[in-house]
C-alpha positions in Angstrom: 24.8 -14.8 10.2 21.4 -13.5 10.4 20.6 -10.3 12.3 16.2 -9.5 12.8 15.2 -6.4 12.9 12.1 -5.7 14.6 9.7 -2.9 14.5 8.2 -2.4 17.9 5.6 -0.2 16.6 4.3 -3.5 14.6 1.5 -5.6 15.0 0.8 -3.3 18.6 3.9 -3.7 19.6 3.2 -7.6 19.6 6.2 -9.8 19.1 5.9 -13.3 16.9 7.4 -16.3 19.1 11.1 -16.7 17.7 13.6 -19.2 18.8 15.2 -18.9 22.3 18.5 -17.9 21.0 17.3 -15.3 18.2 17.5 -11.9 20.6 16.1 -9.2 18.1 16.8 -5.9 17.2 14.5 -2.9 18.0 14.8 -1.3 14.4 13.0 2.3 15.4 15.0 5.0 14.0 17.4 2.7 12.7 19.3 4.1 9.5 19.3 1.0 7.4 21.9 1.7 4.4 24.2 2.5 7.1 23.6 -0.5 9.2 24.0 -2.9 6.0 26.9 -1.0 5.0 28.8 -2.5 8.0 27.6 -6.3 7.8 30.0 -9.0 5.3 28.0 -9.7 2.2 27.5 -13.5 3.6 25.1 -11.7 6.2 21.3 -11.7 6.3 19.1 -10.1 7.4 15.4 -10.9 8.5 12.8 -7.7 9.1 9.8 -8.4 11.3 7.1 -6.6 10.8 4.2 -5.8 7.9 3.6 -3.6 5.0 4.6 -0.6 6.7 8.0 -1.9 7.8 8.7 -3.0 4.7 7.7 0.5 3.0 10.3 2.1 5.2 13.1 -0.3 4.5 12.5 0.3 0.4 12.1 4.3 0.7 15.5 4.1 3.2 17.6 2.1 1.1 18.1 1.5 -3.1 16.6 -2.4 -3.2 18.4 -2.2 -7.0 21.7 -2.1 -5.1 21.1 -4.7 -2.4 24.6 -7.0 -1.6 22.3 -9.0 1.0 19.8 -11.8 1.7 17.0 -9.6 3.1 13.7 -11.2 4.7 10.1 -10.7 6.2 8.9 -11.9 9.0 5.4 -11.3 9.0 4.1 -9.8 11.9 2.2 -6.6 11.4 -1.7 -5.7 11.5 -0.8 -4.7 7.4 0.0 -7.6 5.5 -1.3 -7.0 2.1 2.2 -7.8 0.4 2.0 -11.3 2.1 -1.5 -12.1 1.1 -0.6 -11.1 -2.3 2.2 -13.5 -2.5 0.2 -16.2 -1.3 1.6 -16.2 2.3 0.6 -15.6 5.7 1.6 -13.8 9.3 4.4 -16.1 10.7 6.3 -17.1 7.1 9.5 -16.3 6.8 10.3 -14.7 2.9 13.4 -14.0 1.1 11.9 -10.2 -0.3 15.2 -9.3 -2.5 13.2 -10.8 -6.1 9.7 -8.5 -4.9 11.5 -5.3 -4.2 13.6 -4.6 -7.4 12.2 -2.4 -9.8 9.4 -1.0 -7.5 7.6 1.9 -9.0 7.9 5.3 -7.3 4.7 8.1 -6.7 5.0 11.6 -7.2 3.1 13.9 -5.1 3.0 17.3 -3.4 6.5 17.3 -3.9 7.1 13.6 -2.7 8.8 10.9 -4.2 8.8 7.3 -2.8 8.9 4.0 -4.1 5.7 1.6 -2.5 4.8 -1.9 -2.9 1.3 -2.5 -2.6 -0.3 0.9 -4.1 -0.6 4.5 -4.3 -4.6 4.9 -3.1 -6.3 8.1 -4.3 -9.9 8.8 -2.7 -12.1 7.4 0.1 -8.9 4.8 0.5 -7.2 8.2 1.7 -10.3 9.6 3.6 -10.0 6.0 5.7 -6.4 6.1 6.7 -7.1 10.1 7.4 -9.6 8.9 9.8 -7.8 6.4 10.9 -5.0 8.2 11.9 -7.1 10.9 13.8 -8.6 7.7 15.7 -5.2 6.7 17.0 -4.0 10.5 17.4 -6.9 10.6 20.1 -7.2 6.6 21.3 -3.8 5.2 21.1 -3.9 1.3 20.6 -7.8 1.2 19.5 -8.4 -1.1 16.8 -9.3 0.3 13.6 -12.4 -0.2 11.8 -11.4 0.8 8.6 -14.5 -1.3 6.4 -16.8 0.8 9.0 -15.0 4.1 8.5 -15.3 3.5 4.4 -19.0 2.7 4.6 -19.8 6.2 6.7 -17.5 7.8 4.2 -19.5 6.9 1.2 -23.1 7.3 3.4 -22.5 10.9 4.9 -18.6 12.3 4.7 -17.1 11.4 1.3 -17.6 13.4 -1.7 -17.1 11.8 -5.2 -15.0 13.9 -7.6 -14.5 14.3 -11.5 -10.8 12.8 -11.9 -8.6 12.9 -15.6 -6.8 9.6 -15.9 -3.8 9.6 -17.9 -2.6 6.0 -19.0 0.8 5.7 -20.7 -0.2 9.2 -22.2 -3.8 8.0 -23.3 -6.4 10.3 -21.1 -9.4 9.2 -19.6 -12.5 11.3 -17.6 -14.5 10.1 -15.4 -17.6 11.6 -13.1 -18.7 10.6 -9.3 -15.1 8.8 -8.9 -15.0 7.5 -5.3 -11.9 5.7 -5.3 -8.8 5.7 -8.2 -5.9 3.9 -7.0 -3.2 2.4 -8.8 -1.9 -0.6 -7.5 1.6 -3.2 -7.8 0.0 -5.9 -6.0 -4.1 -6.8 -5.8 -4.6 -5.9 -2.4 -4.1 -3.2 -0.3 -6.6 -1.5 2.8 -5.9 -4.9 5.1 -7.5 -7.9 2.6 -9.3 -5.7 -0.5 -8.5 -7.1 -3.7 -8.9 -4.2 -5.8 -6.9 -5.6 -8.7 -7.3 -8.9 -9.2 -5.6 -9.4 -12.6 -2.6 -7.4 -11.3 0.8 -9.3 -11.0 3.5 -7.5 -9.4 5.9 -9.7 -11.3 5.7 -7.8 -14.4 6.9 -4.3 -14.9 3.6 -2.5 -14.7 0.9 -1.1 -12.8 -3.1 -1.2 -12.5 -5.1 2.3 -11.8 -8.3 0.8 -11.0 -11.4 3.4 -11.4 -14.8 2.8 -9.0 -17.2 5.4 -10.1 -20.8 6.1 -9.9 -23.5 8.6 -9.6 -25.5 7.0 -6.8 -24.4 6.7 -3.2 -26.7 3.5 -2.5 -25.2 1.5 -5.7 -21.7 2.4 -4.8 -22.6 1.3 -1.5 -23.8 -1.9 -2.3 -21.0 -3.0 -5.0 -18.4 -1.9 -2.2 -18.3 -5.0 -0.3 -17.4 -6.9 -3.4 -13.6 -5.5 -3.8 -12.6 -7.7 -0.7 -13.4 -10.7 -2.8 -12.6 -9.1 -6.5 -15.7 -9.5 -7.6 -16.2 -5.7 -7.9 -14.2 -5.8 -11.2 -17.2 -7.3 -13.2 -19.2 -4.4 -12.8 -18.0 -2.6 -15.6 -20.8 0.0 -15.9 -19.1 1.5 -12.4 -15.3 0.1 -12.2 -12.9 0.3 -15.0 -9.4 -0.7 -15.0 -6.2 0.1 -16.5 -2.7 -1.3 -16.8 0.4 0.5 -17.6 3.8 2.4 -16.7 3.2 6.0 -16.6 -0.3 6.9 -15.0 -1.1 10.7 -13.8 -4.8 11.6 -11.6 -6.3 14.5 -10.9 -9.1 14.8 -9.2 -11.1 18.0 -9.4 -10.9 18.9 -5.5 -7.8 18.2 -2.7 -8.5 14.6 -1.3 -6.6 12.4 1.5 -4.4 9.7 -0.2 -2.0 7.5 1.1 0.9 5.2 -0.2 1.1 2.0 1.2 -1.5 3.4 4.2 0.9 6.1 4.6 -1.5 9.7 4.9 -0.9 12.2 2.3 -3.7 15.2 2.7 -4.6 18.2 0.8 -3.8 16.0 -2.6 -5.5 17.0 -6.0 -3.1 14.7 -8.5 -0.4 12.2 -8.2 2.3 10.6 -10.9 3.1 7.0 -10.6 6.2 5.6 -12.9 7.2 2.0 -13.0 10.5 0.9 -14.9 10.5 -1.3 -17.7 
């Protein structure tokens, strides 16, 4: 049997067309290791929603201990996760191989697994303004290319940040954005890691940095196609298991679009 689970808060609240005898399950609130607890192991079960449906389930549940078929069905405004596998709103995906073995973030006392990135910078700054937007206009759509650009013209300060790679450390100066990422994509279609594959047991901590606000503004338009990466005068990437940042002033970040604020260094660990 198949139960969906659907997150009303998805997608605006906007339903995908299902079959006339599939009757979902409004999952707010829903404590998922105890619901899966009382379903036969024969029993699926299909989620409907987007990125941030899918980063509740992981942080709510251990996906290493799953007895159960679990699925997406995309239907959120975030769907980073199924670009990056090569599928689209409206596919139907078994998740159970993608969310083994996720890597966790540790900050300001935090700890939670994500699947698309840990973001560090104006990537934080966006979803902080983002989420004042829908504090005071509930339901607007959000602009978030527009809010990045007025970020790096007028609002966004770059920082000095020490990158630690699998123990190796790194400085940088005039960092406006140090992310490290599981899958390419993250902030609704940017492919910030374009080498990335969340198949393997490791992690990207990509580095955009530069001194002028006119050339950062310029290359910035080219993460949502990757081509960013071969400017490597002003972006330099990484790829390991243990990476530690710290930025030399508090910053917003977020973790799979989830707001963190006040944040001056994060630790992400992925498994081998």
């Amino acid at each position: 049997m198949k139960h969906y689970l659907y997150n009303s808060l998805a997608n605006n609240g906007i339903r995908p067309k299902l079959p006339d005898d599939v009757k979902p399950v409004d999952a707010r609130g829903i404590d998922y290791a105890a619901f899966l607890e009382t379903l036969p192991p024969e029993d699926e079960v299909v989620l409907i929603g987007g990125d941030g449906t899918l980063n509740y389930f992981v942080n709510a549940i251990d996906p290493d201990q799953l007895r159960h078929n679990i699925y997406l069905l995309g239907s959120g405004t975030g769907n980073d996760f199924f670009t990056d596998i090569g599928k689209k709103a409206g596919d139907e995906v078994l998740i159970n191989p993608y969310i083994r073995n996720l890597p966790t973030v540790r900050v300001k006392g935090i700890e939670k697994r994500f699947l698309n990135n840990m973001g560090f910078g104006i990537d934080g700054y966006c979803c902080e303004v983002a989420d004042q937007i829908k504090e005071k206009t509930p339901g607007k759509k959000i602009n978030y290319p527009g809010i990045a650009i007025k970020g790096l013209l007028f609002h966004f300060k770059p920082c000095h940040a020490e990158i630690t790679i699998d123990g190796q450390k790194q400085e940088f100066d005039h960092v406006w954005i140090a992310p490290t990422m599981k899958g390419r994509y993250y902030g609704g279609g940017m492919n910030m890691a374009p080498d990335q594959d969340r198949s393997q047991n490791r992690v990207s901590v990509v580095v955009y940095h530069c001194r002028s606000k006119l050339k950062a503004l310029i290359v910035f338009p080219s993460i949502f196609k990757g081509e960013h990466v071969k400017r490597t005068d002003m972006v330099s990437i990484f790829t390991g298991r243990e990476i530690h940042v710290r930025f030399s002033r508090p910053c917003a970040a977020q973790i799979d679009g989830e707001t963190v604020l006040g944040v001056t260094e994060y630790s992400v660990s992925q498994k081998e």
